[in-house]
PDB file with SEQRES, HELIX, SHEET and CRYST1 records, atoms N, CA, C and O in Angstrom:
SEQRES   1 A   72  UNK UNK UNK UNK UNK UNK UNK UNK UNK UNK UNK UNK UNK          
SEQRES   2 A   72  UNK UNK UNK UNK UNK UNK UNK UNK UNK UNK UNK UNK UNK          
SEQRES   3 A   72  UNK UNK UNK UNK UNK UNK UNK UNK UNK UNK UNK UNK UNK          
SEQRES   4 A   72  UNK UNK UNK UNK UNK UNK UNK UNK UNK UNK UNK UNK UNK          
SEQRES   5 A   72  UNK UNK UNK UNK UNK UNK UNK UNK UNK UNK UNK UNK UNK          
SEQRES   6 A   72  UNK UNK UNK UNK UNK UNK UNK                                  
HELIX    1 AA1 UNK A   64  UNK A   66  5                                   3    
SHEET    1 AA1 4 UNK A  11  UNK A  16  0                                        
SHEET    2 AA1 4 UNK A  19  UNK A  28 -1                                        
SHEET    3 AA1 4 UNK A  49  UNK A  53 -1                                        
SHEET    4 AA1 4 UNK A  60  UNK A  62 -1                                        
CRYST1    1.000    1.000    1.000  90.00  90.00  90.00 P 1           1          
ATOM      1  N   UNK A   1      -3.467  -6.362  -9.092  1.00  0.00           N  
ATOM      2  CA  UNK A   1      -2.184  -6.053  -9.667  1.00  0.00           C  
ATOM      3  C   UNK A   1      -1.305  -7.289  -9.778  1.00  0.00           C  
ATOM      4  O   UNK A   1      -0.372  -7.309 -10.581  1.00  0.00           O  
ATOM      5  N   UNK A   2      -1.578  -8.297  -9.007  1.00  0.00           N  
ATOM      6  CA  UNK A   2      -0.951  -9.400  -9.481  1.00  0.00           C  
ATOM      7  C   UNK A   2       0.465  -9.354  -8.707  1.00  0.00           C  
ATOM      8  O   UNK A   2       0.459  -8.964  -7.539  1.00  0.00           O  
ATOM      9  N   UNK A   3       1.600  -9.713  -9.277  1.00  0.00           N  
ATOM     10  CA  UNK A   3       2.572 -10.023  -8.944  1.00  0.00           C  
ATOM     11  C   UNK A   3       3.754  -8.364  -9.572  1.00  0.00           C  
ATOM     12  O   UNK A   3       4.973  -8.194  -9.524  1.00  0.00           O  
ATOM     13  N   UNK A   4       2.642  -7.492 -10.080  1.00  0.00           N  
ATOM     14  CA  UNK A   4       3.847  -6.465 -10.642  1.00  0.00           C  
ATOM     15  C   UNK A   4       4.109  -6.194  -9.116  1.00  0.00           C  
ATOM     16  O   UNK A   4       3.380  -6.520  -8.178  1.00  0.00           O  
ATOM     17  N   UNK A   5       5.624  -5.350  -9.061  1.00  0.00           N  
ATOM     18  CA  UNK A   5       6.247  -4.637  -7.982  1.00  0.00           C  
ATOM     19  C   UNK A   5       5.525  -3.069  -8.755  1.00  0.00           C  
ATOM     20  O   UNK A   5       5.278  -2.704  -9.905  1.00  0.00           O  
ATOM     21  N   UNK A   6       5.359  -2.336  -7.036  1.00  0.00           N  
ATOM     22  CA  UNK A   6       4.715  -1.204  -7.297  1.00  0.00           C  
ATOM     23  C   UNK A   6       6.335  -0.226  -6.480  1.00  0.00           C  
ATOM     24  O   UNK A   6       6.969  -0.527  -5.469  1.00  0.00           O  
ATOM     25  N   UNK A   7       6.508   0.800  -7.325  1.00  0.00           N  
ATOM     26  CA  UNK A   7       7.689   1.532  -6.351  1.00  0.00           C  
ATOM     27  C   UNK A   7       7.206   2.611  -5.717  1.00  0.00           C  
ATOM     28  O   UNK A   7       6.062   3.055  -5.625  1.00  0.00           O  
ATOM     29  N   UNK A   8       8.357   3.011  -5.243  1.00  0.00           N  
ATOM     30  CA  UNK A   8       8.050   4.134  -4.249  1.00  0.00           C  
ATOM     31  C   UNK A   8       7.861   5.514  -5.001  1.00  0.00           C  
ATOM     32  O   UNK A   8       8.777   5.712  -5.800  1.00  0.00           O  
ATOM     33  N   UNK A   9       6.743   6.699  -4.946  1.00  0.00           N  
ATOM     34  CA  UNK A   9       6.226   7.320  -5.474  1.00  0.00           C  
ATOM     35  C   UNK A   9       5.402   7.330  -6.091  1.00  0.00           C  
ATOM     36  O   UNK A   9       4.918   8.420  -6.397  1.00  0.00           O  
ATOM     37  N   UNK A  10       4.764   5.964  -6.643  1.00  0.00           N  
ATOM     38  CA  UNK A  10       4.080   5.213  -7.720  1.00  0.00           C  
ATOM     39  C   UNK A  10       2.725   5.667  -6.811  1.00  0.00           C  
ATOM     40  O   UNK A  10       2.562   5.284  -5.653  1.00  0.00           O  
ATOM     41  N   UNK A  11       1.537   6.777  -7.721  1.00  0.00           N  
ATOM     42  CA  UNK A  11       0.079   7.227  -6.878  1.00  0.00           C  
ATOM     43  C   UNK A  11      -0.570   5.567  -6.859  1.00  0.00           C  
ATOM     44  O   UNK A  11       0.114   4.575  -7.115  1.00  0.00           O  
ATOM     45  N   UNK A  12      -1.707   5.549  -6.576  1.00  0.00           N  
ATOM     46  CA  UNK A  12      -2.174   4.350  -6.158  1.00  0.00           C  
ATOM     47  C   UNK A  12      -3.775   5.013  -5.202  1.00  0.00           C  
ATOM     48  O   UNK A  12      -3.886   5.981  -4.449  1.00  0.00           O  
ATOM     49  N   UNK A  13      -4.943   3.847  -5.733  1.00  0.00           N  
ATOM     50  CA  UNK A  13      -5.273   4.242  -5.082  1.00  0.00           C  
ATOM     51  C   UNK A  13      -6.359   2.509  -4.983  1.00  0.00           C  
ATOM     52  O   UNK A  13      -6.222   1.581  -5.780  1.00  0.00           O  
ATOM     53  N   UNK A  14      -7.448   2.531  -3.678  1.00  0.00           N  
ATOM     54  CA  UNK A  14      -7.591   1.258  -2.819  1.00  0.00           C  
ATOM     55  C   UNK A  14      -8.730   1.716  -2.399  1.00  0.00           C  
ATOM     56  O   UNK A  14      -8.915   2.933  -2.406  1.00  0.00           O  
ATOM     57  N   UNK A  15      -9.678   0.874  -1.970  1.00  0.00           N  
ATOM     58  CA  UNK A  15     -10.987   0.875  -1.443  1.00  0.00           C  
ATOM     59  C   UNK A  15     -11.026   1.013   0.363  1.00  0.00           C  
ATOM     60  O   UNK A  15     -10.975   0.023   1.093  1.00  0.00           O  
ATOM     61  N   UNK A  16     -11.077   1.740   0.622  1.00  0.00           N  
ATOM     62  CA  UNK A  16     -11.200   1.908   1.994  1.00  0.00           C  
ATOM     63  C   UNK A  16     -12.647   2.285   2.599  1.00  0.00           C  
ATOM     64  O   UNK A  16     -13.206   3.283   2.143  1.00  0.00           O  
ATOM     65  N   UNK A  17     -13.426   1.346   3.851  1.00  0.00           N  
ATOM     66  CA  UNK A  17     -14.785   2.028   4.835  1.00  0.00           C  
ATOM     67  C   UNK A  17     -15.958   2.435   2.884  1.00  0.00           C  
ATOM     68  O   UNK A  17     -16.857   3.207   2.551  1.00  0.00           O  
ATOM     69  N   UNK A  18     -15.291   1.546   2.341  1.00  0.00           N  
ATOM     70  CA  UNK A  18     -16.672   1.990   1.310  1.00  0.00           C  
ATOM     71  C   UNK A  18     -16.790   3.288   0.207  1.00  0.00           C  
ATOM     72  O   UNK A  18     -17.764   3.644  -0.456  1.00  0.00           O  
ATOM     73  N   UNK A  19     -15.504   3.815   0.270  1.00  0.00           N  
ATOM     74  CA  UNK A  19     -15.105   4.704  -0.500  1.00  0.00           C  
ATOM     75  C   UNK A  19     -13.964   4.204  -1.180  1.00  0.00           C  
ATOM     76  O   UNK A  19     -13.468   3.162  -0.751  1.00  0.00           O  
ATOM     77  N   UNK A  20     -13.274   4.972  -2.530  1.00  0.00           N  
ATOM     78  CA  UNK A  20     -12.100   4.958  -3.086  1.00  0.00           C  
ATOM     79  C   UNK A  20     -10.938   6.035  -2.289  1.00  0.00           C  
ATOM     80  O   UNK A  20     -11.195   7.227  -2.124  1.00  0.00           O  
ATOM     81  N   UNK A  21      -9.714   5.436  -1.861  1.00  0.00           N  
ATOM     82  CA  UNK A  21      -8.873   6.664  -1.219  1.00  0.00           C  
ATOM     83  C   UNK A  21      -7.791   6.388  -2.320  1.00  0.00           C  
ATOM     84  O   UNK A  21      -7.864   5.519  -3.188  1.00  0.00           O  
ATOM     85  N   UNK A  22      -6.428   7.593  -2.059  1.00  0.00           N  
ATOM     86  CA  UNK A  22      -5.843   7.630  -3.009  1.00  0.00           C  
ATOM     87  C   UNK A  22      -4.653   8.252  -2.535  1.00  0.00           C  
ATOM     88  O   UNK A  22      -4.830   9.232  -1.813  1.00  0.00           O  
ATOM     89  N   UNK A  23      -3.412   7.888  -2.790  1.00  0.00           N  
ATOM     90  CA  UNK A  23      -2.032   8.073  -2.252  1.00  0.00           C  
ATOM     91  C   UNK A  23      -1.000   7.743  -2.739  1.00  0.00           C  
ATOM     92  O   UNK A  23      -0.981   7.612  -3.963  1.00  0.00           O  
ATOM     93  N   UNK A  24      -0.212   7.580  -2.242  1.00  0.00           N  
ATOM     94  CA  UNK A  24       1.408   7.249  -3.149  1.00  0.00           C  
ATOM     95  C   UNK A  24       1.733   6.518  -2.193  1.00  0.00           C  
ATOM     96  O   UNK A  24       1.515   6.904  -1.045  1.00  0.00           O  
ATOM     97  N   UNK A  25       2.394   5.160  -2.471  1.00  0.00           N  
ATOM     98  CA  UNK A  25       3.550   3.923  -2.151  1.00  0.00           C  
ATOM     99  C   UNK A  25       4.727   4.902  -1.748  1.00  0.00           C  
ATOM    100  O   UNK A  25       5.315   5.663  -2.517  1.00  0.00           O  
ATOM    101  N   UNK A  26       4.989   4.714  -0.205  1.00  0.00           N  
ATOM    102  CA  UNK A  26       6.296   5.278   0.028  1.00  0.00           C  
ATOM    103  C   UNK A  26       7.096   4.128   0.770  1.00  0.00           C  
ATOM    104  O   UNK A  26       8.077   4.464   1.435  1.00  0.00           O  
ATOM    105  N   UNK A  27       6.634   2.405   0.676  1.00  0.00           N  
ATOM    106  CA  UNK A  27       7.740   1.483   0.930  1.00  0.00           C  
ATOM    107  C   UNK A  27       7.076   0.211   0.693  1.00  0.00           C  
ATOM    108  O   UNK A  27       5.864  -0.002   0.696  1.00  0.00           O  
ATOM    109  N   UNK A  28       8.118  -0.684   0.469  1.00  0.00           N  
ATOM    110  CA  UNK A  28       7.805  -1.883  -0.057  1.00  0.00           C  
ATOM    111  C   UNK A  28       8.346  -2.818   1.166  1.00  0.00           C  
ATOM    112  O   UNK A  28       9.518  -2.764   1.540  1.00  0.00           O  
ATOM    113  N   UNK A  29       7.285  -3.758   1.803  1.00  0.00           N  
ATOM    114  CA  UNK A  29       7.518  -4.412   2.667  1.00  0.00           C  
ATOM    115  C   UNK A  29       8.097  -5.741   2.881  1.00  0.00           C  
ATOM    116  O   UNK A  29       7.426  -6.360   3.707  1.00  0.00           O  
ATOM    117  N   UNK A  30       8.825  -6.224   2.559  1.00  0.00           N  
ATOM    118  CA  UNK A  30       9.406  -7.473   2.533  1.00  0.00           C  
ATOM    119  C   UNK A  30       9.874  -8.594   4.264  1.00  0.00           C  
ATOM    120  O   UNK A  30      10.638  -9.555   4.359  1.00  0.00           O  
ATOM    121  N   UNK A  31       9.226  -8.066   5.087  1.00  0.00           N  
ATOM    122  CA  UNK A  31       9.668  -8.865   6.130  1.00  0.00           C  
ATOM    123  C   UNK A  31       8.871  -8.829   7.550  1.00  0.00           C  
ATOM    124  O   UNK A  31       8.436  -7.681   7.650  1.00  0.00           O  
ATOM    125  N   UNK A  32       8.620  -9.334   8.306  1.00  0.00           N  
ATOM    126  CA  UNK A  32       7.561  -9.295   9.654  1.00  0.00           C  
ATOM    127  C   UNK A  32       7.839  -7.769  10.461  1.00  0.00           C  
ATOM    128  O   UNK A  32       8.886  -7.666  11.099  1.00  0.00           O  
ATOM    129  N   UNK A  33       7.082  -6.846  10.424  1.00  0.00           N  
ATOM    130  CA  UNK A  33       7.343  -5.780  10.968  1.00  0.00           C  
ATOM    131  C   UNK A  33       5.686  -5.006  11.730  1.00  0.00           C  
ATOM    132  O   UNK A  33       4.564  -5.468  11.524  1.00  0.00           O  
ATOM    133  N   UNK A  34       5.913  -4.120  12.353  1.00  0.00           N  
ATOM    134  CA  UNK A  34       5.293  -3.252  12.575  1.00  0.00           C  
ATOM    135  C   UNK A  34       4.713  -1.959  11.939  1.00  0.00           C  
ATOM    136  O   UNK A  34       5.029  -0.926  12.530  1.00  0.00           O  
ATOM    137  N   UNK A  35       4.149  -1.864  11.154  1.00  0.00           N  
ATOM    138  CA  UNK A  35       3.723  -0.625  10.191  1.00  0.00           C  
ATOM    139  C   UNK A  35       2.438  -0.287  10.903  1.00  0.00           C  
ATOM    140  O   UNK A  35       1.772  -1.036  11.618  1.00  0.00           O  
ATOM    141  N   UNK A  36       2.184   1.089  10.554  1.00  0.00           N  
ATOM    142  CA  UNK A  36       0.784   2.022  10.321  1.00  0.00           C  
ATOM    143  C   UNK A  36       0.046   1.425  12.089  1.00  0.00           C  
ATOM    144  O   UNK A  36      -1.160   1.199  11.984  1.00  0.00           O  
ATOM    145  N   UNK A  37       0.397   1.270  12.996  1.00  0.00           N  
ATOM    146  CA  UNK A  37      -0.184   0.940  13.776  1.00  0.00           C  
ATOM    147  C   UNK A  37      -0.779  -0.827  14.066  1.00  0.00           C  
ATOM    148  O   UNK A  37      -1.609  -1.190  14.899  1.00  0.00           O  
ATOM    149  N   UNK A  38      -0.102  -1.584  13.173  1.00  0.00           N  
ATOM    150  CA  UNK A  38      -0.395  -3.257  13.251  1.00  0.00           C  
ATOM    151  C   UNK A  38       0.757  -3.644  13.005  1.00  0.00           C  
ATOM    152  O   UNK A  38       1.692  -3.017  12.508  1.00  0.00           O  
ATOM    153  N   UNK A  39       0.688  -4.870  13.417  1.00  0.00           N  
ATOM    154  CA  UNK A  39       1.673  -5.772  12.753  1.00  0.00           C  
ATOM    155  C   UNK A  39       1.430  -6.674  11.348  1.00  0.00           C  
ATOM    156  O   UNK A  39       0.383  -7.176  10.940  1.00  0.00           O  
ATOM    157  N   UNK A  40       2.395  -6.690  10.926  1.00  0.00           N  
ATOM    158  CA  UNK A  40       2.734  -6.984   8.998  1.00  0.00           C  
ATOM    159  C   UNK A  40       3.479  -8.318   9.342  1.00  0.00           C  
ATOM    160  O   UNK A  40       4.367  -8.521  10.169  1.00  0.00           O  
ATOM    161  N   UNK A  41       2.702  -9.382   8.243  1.00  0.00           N  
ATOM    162  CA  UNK A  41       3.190 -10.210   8.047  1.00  0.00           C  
ATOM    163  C   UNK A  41       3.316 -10.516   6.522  1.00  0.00           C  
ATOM    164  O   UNK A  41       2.367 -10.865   5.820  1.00  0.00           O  
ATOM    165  N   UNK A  42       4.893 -10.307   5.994  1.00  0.00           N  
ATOM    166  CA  UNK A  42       5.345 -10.154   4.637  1.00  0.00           C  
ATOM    167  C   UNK A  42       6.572 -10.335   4.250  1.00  0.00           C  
ATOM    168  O   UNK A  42       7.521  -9.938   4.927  1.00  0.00           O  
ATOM    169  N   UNK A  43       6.699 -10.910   3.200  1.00  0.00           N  
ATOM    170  CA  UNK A  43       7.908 -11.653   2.521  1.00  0.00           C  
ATOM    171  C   UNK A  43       8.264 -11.619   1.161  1.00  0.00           C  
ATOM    172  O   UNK A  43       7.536 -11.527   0.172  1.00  0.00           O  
ATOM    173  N   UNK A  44       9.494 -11.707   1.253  1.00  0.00           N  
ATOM    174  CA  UNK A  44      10.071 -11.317   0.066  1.00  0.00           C  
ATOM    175  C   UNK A  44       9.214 -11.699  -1.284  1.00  0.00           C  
ATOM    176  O   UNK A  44       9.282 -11.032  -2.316  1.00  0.00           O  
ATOM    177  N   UNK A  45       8.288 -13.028  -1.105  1.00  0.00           N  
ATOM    178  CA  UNK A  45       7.130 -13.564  -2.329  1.00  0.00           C  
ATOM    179  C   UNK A  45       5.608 -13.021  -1.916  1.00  0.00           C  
ATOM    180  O   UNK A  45       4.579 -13.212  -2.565  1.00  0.00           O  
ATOM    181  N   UNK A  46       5.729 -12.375  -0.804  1.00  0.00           N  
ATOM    182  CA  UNK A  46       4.668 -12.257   0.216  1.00  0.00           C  
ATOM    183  C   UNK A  46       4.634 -10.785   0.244  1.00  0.00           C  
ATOM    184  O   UNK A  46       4.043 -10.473   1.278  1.00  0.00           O  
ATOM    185  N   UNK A  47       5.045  -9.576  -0.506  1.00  0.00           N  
ATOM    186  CA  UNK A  47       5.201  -8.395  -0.396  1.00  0.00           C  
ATOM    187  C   UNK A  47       3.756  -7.742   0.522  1.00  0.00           C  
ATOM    188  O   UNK A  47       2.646  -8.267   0.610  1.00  0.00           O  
ATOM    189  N   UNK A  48       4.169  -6.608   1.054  1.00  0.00           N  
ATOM    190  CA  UNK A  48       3.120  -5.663   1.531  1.00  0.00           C  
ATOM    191  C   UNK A  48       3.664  -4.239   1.455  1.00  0.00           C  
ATOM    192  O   UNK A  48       4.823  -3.904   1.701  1.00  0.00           O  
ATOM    193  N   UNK A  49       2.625  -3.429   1.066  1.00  0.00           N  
ATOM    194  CA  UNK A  49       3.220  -1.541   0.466  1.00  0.00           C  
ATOM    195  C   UNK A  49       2.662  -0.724   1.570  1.00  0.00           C  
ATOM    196  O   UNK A  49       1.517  -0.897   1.988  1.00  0.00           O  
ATOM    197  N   UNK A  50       3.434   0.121   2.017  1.00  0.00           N  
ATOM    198  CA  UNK A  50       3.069   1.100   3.096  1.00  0.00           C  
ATOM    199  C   UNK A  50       3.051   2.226   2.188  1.00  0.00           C  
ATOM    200  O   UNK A  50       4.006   2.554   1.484  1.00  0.00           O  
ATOM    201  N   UNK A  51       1.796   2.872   2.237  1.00  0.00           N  
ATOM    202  CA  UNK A  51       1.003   3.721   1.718  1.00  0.00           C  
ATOM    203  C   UNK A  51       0.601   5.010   2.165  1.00  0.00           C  
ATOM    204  O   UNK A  51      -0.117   4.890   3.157  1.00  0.00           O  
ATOM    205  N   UNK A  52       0.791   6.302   1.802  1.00  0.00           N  
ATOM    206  CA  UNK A  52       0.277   7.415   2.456  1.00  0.00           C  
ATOM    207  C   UNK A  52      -0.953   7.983   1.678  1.00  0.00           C  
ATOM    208  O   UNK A  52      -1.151   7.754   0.485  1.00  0.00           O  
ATOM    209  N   UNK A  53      -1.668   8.662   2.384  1.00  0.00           N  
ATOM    210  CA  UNK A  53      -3.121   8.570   1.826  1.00  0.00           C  
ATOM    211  C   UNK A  53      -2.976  10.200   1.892  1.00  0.00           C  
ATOM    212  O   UNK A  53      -2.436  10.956   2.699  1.00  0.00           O  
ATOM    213  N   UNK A  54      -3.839  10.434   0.447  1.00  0.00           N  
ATOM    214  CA  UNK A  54      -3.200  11.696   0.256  1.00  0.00           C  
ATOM    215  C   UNK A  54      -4.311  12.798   0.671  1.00  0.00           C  
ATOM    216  O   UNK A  54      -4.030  13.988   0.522  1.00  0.00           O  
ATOM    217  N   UNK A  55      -5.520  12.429   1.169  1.00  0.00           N  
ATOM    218  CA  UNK A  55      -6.301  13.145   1.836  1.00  0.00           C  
ATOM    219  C   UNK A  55      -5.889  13.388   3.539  1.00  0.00           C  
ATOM    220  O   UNK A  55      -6.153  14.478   4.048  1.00  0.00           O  
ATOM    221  N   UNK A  56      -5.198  12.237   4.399  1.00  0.00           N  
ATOM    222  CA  UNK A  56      -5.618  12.383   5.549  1.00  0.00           C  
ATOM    223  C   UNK A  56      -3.899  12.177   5.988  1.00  0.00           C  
ATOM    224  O   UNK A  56      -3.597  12.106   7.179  1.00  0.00           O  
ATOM    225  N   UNK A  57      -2.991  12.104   5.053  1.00  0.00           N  
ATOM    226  CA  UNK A  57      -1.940  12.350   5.288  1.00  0.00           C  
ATOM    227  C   UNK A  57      -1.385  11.045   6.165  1.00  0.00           C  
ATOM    228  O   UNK A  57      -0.192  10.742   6.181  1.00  0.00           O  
ATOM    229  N   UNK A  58      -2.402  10.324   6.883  1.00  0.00           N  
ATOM    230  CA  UNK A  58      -1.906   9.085   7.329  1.00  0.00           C  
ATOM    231  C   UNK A  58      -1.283   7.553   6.400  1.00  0.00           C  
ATOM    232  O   UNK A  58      -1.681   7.036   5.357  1.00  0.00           O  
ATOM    233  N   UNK A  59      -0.365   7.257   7.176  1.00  0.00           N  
ATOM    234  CA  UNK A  59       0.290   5.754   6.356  1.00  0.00           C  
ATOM    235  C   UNK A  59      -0.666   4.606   6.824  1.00  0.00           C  
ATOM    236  O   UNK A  59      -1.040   4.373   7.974  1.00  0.00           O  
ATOM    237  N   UNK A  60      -1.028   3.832   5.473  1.00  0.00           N  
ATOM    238  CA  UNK A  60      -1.715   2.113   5.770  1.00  0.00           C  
ATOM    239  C   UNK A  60      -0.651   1.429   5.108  1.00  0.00           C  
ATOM    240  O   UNK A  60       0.242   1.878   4.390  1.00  0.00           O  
ATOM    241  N   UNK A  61      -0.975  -0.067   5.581  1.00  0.00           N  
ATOM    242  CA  UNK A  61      -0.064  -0.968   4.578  1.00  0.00           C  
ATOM    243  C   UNK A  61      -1.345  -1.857   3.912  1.00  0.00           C  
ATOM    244  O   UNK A  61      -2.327  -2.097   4.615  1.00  0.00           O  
ATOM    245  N   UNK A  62      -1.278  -2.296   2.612  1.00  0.00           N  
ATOM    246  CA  UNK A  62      -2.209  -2.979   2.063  1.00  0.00           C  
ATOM    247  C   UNK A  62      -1.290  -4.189   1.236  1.00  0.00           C  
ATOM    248  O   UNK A  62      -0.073  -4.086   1.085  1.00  0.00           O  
ATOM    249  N   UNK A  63      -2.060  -5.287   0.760  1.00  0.00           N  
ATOM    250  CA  UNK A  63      -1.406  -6.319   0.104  1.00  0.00           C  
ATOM    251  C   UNK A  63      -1.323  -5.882  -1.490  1.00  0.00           C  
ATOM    252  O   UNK A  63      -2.296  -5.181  -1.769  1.00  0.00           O  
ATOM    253  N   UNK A  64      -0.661  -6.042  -2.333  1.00  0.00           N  
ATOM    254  CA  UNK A  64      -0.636  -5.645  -3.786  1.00  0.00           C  
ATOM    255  C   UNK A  64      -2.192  -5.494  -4.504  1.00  0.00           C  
ATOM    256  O   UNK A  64      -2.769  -4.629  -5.164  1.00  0.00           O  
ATOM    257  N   UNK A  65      -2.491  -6.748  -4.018  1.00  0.00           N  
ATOM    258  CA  UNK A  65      -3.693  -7.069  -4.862  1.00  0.00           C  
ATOM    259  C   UNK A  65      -4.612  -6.055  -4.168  1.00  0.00           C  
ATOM    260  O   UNK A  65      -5.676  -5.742  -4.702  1.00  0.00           O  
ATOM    261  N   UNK A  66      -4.335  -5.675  -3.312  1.00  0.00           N  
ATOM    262  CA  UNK A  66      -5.545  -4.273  -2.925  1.00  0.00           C  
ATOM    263  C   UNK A  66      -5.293  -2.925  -3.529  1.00  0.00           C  
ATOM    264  O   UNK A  66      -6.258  -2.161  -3.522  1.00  0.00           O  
ATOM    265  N   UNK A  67      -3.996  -2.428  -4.130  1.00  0.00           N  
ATOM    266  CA  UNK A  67      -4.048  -1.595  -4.640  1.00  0.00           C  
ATOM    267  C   UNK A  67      -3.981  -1.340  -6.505  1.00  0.00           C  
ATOM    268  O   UNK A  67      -3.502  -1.921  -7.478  1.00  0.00           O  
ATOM    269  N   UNK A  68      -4.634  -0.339  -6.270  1.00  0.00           N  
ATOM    270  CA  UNK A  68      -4.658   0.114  -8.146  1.00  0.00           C  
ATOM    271  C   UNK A  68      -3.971   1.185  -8.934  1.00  0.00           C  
ATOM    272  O   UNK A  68      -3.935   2.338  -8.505  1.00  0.00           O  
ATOM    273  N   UNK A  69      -3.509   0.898  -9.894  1.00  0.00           N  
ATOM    274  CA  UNK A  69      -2.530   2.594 -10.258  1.00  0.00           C  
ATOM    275  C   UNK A  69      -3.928   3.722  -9.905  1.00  0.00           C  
ATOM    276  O   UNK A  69      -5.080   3.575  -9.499  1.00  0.00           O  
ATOM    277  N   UNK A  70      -3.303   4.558 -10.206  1.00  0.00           N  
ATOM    278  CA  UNK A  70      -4.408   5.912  -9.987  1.00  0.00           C  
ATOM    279  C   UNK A  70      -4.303   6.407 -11.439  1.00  0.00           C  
ATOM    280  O   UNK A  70      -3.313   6.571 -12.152  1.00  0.00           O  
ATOM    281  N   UNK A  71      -5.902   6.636 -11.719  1.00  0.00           N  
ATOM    282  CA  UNK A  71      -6.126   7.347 -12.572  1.00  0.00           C  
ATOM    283  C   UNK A  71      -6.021   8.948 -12.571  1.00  0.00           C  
ATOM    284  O   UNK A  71      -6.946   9.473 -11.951  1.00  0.00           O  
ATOM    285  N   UNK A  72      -5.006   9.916 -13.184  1.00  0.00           N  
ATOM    286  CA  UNK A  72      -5.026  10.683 -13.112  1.00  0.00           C  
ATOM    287  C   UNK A  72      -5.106  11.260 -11.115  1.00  0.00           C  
ATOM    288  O   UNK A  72      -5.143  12.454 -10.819  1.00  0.00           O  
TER     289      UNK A  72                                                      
END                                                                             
């Protein structure tokens, strides 16, 4: 995805354990924090998206370039 900004609600979906999973962007990470059980290292040029996965209901954070719009 490059450098587009992805927003919040925006489906999405990312390669996870060897499968495709699939969810919606519910935040855009801009700063050193704690998400999904790790620590995030991310910046305002450095973005990272906290993600809910719409099978298992759990939040990941992934880097842009790991996620993809969702098809349908």
């Amino acid at each position: 995805m490059g450098k587009r900004q992805l927003r919040k609600g925006e489906k999405v979906q990312w390669r996870s354990h060897g499968s495709t999973t699939s969810g919606t962007v519910e935040e855009r990470i801009t700063s050193d924090t704690t998400e999904a059980g790790r620590t995030v290292r991310a910046s305002k040029d450095s973005p990272q998206y906290r993600v809910r996965s719409a099978k298992s209901g759990e939040d990941a954070v992934h880097k842009p370039d790991a996620l993809r719009p969702k098809n349908n």
